[in-house]
Backbone bond lengths (Angstrom), bond angles and torsions (degrees), N, CA, C in turn:
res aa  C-N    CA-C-N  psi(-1)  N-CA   C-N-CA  omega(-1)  CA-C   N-CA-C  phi
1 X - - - 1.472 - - 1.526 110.75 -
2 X 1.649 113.42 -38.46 1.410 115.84 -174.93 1.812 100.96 -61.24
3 X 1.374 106.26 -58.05 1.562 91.75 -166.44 1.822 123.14 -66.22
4 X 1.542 85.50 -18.33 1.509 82.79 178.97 1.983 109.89 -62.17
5 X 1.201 90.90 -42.90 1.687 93.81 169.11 1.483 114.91 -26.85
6 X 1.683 82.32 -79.18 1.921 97.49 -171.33 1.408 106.20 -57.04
7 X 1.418 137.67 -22.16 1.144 136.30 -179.18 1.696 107.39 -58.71
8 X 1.562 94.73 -48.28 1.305 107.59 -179.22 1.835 121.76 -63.41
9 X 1.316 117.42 -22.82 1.277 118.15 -145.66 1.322 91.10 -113.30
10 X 2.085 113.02 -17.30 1.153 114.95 -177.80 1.867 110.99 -87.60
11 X 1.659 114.09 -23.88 1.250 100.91 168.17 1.211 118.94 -70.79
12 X 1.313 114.56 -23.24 1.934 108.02 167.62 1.081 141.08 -33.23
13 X 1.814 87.12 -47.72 1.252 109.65 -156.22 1.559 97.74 -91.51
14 X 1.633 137.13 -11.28 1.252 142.15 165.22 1.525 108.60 -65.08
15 X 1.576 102.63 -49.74 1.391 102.32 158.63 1.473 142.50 -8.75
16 X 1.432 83.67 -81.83 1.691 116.97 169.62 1.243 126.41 -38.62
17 X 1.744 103.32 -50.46 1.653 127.52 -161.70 1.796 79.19 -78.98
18 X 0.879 117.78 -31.47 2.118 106.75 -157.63 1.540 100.66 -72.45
19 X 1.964 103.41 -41.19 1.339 97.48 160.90 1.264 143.43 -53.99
20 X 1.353 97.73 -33.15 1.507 109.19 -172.80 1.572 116.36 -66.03
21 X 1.724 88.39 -37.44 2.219 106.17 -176.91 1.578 88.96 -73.77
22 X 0.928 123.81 -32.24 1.679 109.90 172.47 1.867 112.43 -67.37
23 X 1.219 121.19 -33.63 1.684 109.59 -177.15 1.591 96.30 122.52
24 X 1.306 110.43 -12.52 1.348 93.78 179.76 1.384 113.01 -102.52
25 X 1.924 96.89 137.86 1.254 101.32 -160.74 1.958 115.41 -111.45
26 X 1.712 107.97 0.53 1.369 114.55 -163.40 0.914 112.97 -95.70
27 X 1.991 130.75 40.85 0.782 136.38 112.89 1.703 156.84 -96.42
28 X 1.646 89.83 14.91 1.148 129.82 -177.05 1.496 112.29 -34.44
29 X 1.331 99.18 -45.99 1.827 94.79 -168.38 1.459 109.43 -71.36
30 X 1.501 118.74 -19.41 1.381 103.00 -160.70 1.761 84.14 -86.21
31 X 1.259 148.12 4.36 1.066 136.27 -161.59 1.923 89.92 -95.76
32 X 1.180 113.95 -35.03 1.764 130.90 -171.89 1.909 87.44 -71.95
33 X 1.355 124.64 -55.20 1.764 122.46 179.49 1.410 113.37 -56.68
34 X 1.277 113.54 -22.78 1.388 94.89 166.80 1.309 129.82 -101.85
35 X 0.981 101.69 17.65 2.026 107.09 -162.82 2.574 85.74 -112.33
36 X 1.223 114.83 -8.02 1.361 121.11 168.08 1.998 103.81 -47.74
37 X 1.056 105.69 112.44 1.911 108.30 177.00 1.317 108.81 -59.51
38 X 1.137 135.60 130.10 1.129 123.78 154.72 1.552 107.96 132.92
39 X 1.264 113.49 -52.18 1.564 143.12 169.08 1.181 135.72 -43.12
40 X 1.462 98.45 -58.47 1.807 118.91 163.69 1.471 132.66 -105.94
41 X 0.969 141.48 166.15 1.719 126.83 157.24 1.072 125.98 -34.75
42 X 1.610 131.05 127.11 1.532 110.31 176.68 1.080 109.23 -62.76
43 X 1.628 157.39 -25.20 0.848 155.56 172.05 1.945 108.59 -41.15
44 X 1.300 110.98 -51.24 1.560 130.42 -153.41 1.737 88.85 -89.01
45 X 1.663 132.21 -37.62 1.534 113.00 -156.77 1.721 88.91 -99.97
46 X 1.460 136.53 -23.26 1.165 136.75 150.18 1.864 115.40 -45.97
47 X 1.070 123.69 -40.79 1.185 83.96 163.05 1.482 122.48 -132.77
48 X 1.460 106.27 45.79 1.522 131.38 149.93 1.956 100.42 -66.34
49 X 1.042 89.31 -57.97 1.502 106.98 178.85 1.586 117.85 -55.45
50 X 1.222 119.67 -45.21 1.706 126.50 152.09 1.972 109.35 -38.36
51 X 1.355 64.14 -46.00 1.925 73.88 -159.61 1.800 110.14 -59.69
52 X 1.615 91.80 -41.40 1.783 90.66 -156.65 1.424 85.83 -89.76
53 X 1.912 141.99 10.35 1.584 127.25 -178.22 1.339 89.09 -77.45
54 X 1.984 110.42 -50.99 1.209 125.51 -161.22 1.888 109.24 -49.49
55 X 1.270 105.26 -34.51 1.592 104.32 -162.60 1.710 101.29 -87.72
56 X 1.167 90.18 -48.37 2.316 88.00 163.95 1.312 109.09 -31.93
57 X 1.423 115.53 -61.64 1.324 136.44 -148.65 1.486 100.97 -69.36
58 X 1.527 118.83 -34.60 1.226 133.92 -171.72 1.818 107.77 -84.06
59 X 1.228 97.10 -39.73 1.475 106.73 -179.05 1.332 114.34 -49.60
60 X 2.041 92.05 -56.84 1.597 99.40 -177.26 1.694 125.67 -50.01
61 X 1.150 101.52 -39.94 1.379 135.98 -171.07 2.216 103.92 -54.67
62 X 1.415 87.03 -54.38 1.261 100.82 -169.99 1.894 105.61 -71.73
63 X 1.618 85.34 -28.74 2.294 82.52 176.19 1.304 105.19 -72.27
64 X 1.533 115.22 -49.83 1.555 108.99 175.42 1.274 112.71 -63.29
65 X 1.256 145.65 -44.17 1.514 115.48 151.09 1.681 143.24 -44.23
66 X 1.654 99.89 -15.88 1.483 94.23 178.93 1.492 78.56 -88.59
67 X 1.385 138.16 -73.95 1.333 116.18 -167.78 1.223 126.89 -22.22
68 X 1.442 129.98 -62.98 1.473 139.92 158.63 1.646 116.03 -14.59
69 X 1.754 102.82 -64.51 1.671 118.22 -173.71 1.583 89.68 -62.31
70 X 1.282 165.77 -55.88 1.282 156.80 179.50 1.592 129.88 -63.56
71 X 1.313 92.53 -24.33 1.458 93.22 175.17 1.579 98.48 -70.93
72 X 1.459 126.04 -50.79 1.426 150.30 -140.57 2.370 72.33 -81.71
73 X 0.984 119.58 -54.26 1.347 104.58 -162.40 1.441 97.97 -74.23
74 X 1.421 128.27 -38.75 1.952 115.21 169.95 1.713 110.31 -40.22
75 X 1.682 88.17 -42.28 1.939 93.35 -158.50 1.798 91.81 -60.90
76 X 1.561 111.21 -63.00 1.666 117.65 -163.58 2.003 98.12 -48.11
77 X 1.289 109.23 -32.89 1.224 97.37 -179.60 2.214 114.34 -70.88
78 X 0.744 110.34 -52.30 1.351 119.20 171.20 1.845 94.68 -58.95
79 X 0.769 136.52 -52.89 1.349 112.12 -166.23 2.177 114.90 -73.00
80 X 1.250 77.08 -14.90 1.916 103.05 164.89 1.307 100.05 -40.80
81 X 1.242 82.94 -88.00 1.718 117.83 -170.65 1.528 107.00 -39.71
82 X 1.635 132.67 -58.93 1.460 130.20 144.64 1.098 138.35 -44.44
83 X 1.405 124.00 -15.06 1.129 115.13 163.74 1.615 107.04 -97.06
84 X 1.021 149.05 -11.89 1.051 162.23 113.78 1.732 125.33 3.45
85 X 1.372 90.63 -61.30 1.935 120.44 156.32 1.332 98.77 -53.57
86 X 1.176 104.66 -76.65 1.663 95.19 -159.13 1.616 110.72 -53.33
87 X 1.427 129.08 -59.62 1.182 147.96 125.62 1.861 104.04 40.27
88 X 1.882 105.27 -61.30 1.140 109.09 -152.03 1.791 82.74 -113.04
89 X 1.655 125.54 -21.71 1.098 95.37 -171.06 1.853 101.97 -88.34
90 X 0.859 133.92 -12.63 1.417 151.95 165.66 1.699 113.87 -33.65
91 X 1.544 90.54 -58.79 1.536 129.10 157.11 1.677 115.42 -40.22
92 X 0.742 108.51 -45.08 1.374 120.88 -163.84 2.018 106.75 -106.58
93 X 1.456 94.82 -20.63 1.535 66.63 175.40 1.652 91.38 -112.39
94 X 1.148 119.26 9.17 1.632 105.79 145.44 1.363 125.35 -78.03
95 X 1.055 143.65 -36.03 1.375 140.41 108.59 1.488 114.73 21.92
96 X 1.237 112.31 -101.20 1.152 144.32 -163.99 1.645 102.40 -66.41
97 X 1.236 128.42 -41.06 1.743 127.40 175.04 2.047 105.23 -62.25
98 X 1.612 110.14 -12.93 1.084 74.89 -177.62 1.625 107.47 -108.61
99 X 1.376 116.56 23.33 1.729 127.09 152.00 1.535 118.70 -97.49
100 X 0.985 121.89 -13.21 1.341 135.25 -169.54 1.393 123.32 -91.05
101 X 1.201 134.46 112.39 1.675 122.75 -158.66 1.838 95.63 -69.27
102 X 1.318 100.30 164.91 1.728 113.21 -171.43 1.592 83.35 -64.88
103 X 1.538 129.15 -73.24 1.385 118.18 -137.14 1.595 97.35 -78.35
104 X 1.563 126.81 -16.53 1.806 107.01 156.91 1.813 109.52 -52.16
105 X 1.457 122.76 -23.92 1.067 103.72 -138.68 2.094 91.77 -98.14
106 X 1.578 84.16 -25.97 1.439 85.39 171.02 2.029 133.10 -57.07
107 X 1.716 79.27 -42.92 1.398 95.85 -173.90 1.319 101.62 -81.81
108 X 0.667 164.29 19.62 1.452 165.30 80.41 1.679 132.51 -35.62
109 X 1.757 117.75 -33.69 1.504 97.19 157.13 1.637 117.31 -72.54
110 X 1.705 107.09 -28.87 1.618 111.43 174.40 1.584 119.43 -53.71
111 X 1.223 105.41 -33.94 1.398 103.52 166.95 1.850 122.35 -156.73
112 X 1.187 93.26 93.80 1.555 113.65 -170.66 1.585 122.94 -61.98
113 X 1.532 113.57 -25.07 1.043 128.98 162.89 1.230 129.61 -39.63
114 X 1.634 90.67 -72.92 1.770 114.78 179.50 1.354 111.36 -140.34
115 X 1.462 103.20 80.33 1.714 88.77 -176.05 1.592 112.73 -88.48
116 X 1.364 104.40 161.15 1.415 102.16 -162.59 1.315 106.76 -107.52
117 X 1.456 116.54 118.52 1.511 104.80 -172.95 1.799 116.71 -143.53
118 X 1.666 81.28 28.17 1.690 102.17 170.47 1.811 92.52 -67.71
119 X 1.610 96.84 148.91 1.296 116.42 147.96 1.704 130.92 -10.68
120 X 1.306 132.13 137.48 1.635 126.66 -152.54 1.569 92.15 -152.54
121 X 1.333 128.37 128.24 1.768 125.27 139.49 1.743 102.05 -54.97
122 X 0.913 110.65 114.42 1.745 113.70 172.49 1.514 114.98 -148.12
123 X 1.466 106.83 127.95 1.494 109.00 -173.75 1.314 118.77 -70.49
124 X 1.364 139.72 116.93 1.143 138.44 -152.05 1.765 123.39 -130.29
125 X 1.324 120.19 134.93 1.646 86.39 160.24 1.605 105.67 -109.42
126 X 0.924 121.30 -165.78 1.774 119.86 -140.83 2.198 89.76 -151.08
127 X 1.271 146.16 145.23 0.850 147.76 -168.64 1.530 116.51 -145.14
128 X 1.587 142.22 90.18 1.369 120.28 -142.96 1.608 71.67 -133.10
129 X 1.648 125.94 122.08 0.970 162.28 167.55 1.717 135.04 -106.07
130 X 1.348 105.45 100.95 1.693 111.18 -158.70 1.685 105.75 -129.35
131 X 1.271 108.32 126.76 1.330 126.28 -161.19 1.678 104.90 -106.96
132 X 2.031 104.71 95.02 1.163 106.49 -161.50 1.427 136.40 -67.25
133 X 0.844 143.60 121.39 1.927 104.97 -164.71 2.017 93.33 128.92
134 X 0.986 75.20 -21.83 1.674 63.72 -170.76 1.602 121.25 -56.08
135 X 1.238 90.59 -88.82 1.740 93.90 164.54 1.424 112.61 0.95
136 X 1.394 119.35 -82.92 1.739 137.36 168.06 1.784 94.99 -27.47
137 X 1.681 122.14 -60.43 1.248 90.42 -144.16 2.058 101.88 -102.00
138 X 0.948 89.85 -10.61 2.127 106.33 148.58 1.790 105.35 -36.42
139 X 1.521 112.93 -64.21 1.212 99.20 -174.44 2.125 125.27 -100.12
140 X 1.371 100.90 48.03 1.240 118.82 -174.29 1.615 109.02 -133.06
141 X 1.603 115.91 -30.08 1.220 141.74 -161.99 1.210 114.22 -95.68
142 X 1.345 139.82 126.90 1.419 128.46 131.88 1.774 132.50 -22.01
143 X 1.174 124.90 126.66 1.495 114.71 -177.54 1.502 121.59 -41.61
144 X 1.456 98.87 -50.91 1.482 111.32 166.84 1.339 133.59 -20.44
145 X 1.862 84.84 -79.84 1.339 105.60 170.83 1.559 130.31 -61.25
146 X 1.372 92.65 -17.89 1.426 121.68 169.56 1.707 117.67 -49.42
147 X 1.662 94.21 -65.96 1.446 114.30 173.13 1.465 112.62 -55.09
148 X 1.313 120.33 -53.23 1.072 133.41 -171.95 2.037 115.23 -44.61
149 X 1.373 79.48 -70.98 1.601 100.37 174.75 1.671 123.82 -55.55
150 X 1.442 120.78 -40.96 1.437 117.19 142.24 1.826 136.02 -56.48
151 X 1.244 101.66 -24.28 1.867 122.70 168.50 1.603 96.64 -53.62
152 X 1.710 103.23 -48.15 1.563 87.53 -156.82 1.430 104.54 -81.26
153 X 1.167 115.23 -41.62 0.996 90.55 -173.38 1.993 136.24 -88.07
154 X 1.649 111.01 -1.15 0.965 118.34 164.06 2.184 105.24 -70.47
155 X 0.989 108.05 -40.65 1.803 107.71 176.46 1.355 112.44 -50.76
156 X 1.237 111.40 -41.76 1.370 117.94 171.67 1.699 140.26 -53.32
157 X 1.771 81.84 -29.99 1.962 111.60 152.09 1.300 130.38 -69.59
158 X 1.533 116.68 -20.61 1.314 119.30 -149.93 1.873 102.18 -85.36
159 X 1.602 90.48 -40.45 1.824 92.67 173.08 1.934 125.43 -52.43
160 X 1.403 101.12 -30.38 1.319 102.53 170.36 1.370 118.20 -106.99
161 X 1.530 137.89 -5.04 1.094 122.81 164.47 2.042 110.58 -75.43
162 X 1.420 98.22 -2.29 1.664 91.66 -166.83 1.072 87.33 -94.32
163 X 1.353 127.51 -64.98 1.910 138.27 -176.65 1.733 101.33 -29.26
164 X 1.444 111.18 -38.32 1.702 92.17 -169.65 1.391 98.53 -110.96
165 X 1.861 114.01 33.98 1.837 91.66 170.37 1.258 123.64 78.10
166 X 1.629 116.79 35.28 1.474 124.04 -156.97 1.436 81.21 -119.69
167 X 1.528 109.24 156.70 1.575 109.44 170.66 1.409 95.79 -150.01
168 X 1.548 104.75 133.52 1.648 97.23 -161.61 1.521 105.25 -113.15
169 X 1.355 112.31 134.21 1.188 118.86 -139.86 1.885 109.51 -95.82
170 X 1.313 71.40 -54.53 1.731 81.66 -176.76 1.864 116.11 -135.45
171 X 0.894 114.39 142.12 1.714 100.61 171.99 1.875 114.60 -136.04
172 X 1.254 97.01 128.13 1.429 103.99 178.07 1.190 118.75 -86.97
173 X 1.369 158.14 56.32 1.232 123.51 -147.03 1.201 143.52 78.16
174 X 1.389 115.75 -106.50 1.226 130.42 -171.61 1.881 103.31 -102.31
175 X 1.546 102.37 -19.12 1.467 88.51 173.64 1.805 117.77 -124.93
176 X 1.086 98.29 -141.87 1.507 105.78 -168.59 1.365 124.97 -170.14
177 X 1.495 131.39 123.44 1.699 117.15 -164.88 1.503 86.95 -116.10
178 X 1.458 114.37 150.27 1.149 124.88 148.42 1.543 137.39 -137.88
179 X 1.010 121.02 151.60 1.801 113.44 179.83 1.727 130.80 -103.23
180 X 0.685 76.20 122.25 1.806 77.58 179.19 1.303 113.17 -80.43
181 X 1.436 136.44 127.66 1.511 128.95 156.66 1.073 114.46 -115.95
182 X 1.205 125.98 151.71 1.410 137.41 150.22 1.753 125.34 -158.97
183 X 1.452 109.92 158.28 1.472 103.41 166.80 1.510 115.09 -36.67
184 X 1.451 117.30 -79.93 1.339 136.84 170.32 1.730 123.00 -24.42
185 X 0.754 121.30 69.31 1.673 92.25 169.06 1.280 144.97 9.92
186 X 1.585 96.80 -93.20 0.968 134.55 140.22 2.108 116.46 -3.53
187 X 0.707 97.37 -51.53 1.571 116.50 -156.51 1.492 103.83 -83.50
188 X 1.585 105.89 -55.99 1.852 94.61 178.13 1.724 96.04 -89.80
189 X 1.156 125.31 -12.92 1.526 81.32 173.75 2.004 118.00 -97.71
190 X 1.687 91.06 25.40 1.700 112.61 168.47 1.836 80.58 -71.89
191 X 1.244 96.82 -82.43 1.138 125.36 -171.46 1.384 117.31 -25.15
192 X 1.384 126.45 -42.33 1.223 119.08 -179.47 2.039 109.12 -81.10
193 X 1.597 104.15 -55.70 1.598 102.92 173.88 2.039 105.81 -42.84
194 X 1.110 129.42 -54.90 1.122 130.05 179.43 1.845 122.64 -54.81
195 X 1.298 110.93 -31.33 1.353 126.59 172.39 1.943 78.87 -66.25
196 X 0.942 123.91 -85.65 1.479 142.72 -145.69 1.403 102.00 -38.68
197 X 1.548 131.33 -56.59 1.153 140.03 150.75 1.184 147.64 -49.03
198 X 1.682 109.56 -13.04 1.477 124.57 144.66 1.592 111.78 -64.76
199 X 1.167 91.51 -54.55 1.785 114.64 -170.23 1.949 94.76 -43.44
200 X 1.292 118.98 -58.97 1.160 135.73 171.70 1.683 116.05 -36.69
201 X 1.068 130.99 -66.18 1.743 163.02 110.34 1.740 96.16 14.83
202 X 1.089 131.29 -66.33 1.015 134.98 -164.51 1.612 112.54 -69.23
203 X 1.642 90.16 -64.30 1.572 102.94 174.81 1.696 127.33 -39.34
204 X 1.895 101.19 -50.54 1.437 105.35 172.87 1.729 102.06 -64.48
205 X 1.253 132.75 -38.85 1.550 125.47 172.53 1.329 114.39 -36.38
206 X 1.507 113.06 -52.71 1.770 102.99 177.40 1.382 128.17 -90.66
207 X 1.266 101.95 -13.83 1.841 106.30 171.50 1.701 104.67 -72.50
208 X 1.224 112.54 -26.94 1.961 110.33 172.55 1.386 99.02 -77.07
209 X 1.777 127.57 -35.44 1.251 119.09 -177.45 1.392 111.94 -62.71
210 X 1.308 129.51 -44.19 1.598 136.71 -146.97 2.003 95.85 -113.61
211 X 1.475 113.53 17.82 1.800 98.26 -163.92 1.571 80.00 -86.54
212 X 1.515 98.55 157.99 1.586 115.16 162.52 1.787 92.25 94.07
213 X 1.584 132.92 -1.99 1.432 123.06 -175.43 2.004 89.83 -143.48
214 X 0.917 134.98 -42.86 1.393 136.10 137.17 1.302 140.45 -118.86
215 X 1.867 111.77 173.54 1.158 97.99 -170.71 1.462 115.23 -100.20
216 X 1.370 131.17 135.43 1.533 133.92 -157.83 1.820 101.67 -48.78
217 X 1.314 82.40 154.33 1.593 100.29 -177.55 1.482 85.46 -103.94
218 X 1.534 118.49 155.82 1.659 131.15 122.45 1.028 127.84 -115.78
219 X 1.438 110.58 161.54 1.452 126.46 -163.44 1.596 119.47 -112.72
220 X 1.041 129.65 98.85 1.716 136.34 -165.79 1.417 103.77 -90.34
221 X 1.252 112.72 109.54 1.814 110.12 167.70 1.794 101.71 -123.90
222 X 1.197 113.85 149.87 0.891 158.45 -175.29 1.783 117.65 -112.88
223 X 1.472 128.40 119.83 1.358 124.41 -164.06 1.768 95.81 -132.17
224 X 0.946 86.80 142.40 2.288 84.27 172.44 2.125 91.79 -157.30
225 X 1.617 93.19 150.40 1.385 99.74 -171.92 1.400 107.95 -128.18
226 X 1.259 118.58 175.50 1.679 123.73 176.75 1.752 105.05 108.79
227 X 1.495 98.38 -170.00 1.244 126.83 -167.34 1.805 107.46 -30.49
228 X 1.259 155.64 122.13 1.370 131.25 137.80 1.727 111.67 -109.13
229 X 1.544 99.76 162.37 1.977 86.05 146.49 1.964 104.89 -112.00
230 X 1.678 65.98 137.53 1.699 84.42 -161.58 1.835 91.00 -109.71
231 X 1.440 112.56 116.37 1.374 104.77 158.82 1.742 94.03 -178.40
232 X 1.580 99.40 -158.51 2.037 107.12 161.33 0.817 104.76 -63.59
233 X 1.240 102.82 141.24 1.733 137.34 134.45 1.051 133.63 -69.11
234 X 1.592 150.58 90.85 1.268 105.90 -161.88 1.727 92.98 -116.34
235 X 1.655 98.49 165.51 2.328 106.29 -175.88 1.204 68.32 -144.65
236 X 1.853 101.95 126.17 1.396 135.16 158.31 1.602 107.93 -120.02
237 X 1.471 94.38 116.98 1.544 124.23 173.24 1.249 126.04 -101.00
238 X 1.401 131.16 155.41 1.089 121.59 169.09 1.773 125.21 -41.21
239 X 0.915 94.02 -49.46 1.445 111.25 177.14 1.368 124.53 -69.70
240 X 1.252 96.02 -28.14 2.015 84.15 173.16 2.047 83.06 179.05
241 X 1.429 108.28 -157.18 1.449 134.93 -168.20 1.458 95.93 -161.03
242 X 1.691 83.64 129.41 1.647 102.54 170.67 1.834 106.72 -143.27
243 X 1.757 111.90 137.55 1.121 126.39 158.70 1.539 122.14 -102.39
244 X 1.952 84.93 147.44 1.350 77.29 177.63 1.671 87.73 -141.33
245 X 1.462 117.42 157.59 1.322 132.16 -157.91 2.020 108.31 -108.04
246 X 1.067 132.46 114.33 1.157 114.33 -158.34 1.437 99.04 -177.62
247 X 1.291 127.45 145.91 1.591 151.69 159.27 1.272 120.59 -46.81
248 X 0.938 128.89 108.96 1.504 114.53 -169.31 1.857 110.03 -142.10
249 X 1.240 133.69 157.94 1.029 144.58 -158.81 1.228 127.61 76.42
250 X 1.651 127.18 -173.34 1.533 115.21 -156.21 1.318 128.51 -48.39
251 X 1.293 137.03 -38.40 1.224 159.38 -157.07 2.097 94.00 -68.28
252 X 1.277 98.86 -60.61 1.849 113.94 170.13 1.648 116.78 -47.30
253 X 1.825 101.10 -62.26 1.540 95.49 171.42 1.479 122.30 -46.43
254 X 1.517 112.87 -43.09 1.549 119.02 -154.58 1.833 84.14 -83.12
255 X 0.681 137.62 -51.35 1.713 142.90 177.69 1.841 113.54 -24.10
256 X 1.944 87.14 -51.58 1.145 114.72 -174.00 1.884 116.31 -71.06
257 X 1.316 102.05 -25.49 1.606 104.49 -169.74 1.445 105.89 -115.43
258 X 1.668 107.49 -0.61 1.390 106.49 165.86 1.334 122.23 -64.00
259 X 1.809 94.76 -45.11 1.563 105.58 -174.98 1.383 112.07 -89.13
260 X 1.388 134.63 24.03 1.162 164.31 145.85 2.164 101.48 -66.85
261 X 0.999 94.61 -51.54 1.564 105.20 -164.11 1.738 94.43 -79.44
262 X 1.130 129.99 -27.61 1.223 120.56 -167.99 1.856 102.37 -96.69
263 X 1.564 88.60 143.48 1.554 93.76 -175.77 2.287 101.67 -133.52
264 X 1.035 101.20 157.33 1.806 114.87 151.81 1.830 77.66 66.42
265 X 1.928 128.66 42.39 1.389 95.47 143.67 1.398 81.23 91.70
266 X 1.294 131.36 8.63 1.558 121.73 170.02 1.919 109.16 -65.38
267 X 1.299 122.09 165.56 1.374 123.13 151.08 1.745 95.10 -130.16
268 X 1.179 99.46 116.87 1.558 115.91 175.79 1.965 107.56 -100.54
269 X 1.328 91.37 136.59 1.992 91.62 167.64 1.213 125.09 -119.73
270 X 1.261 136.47 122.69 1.676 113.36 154.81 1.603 132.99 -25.04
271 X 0.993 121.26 150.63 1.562 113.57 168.52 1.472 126.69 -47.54
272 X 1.363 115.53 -59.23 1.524 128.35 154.44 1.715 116.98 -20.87
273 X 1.555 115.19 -57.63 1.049 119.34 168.55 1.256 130.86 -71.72
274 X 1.537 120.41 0.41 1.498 143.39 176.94 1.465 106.91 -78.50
275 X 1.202 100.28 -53.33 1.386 121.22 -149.52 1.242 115.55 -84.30
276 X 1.656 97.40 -17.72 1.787 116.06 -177.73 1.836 95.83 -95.59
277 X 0.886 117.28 -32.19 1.734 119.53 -164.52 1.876 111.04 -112.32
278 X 1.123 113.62 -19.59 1.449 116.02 178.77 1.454 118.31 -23.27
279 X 1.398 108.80 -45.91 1.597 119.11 -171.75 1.207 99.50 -94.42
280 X 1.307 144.71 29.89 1.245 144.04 138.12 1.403 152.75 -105.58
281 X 1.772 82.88 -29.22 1.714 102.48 171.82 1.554 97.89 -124.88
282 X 1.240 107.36 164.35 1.439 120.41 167.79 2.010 119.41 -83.67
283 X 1.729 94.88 114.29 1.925 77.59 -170.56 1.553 100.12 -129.30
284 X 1.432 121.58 169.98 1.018 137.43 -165.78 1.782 108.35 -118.16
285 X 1.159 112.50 112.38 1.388 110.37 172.77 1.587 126.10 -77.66
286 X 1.157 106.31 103.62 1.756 125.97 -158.72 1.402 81.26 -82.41
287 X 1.655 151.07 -48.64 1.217 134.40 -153.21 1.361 128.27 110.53
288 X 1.359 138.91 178.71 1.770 122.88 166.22 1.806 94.68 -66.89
289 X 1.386 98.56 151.80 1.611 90.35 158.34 1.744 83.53 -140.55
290 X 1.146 94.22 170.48 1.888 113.99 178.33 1.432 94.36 -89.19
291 X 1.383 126.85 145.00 1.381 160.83 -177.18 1.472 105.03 -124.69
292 X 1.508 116.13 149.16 1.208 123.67 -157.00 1.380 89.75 -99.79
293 X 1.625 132.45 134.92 1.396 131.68 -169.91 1.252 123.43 49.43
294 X 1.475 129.46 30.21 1.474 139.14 -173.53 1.666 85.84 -138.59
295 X 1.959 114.95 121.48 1.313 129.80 -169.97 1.661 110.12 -53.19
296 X 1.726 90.68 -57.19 1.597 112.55 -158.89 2.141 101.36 -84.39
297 X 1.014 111.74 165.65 1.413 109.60 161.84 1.661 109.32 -75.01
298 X 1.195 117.18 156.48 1.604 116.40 169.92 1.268 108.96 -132.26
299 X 1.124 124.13 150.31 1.159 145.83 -136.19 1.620 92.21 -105.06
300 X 1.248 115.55 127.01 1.527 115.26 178.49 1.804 125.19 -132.59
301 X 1.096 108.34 137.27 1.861 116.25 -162.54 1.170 93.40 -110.16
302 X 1.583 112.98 134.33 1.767 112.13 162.45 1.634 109.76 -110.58
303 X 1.175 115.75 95.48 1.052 118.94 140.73 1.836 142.42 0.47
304 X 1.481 112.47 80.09 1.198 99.20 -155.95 1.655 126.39 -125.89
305 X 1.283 134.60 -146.51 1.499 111.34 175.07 1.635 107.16 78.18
């Protein structure tokens, strides 16, 4: 009679446990009534007592997992929100890379901390690019069309001033400065005459594209090499402070009034830039010529072929 009992009290209690491995817990207490000494079989409150360590044990288990599952949804939420950040600052320096000269943009992913973008002695060549015709075709044009028609054909520069290491500095309008760097000498002011002669290449490409609907533009650049300080600028106003990053001193002026001196689609060089590239391109010795606010005459190469 006894075991039939415990037989009985023990399928219950299998019962119970199946509930329990299922999550259900609202029969819990009768699993705590049988584990009472005295009451049941020791056989039957021994492993009532198995049963109800196992379901504590499970309980606990299951709060520190809901704790766990919430922490993990604070964290996924905060990492939202950061990726989100990045998201927008990513945003922004795509944005921002396309006002920003390449080598600010370099010296600054190289070192994000503290980038250094004080003033530099740096050997440079210098690129001063002027798109003739303009003026004339400004007052024939719609602004639009205006904008438009200078877009194309400055975009059309942008593939070879990047390919040879050009970083374009500033643009007025009708023109455009850029800098060449490199270890080598030698190399950016390859780099800049060779930009110049694509640039050249290109231009006759769209004046054959657009003849018979306008009249061809040319493009006069001017190149000079050597010493600059190359870094910020900074003009503090009442109103705010603004930098700007750029080449500056003799080497820039003379750059600047070279391509002043060149007319009809010329590429004019400084001597410096002669002297570095001669054995590469074919040039023409034009002679000193006088420069407008430059003391001495300078010596000027035309670039030819």
């Amino acid at each position: 009679m006894a075991s039939e009992v415990s037989e009985k009290f023990i399928k219950y209690l299998i019962e119970l446990s199946k509930d329990v491995a299922k999550g259900h817990y609202d029969k819990a207490n009768d699993i705590f009534e049988f584990t009472k000494s005295g009451q049941y079989p020791d056989l039957v409150s021994e492993l009532a007592e198995s049963i109800g360590m196992m379901m504590v044990k499970i309980e606990a288990r299951e709060f520190q997992l809901e704790g766990m599952i919430e922490e993990l949804k604070e964290k996924n939420i905060e990492l939202g929100k950061t990726l989100r950040k990045v998201e927008i600052l990513e945003s922004i320096k795509t944005h921002l890379g396309r006002f920003v000269p390449q080598s600010v943009k370099r010296i600054i992913e190289s070192t994000p901390e503290d980038p250094n973008l004080q003033k530099q002695n740096l050997d440079v060549s210098v690129l001063f690019l002027d798109l003739a015709g303009y003026t004339r075709l400004s007052e024939t044009l719609e602004v639009e069309r205006m904008n438009f028609f200078i877009e194309m054909y400055f975009s059309s520069f942008l593939d070879d001033i990047h390919q040879n290491n050009g970083d374009i500095n500033e643009t007025a309008g009708d023109g455009l400065m850029v800098i060449f760097q490199d270890e080598e000498k030698a190399q950016h002011a390859g780099n800049a005459v060779k930009t110049a002669i694509a640039i050249q290449e290109k231009v006759r490409s769209i004046n054959q594209d657009l003849e018979g609907h306008f009249q061809p533009l040319a493009v006069n650049i001017g190149i000079n090499s050597g010493s600059a300080l190359v870094g910020s600028t900074c003009f503090e106003g009442i109103t705010g402070t603004r930098f700007t990053f750029t080449a500056s001193g003799r080497v820039t002026n003379v750059a600047a009034r070279i391509g002043q001196l060149a007319t009809n689609g010329e590429i004019l060089i400084g001597k410096e830039t002669a002297k570095r590239t001669r054995e590469k391109f074919p040039l023409k010795d034009l002679g000193p010529k006088g420069l407008k606010n430059v003391k001495e005459p300078v010596r000027i190469f035309q670039v030819v072929g």
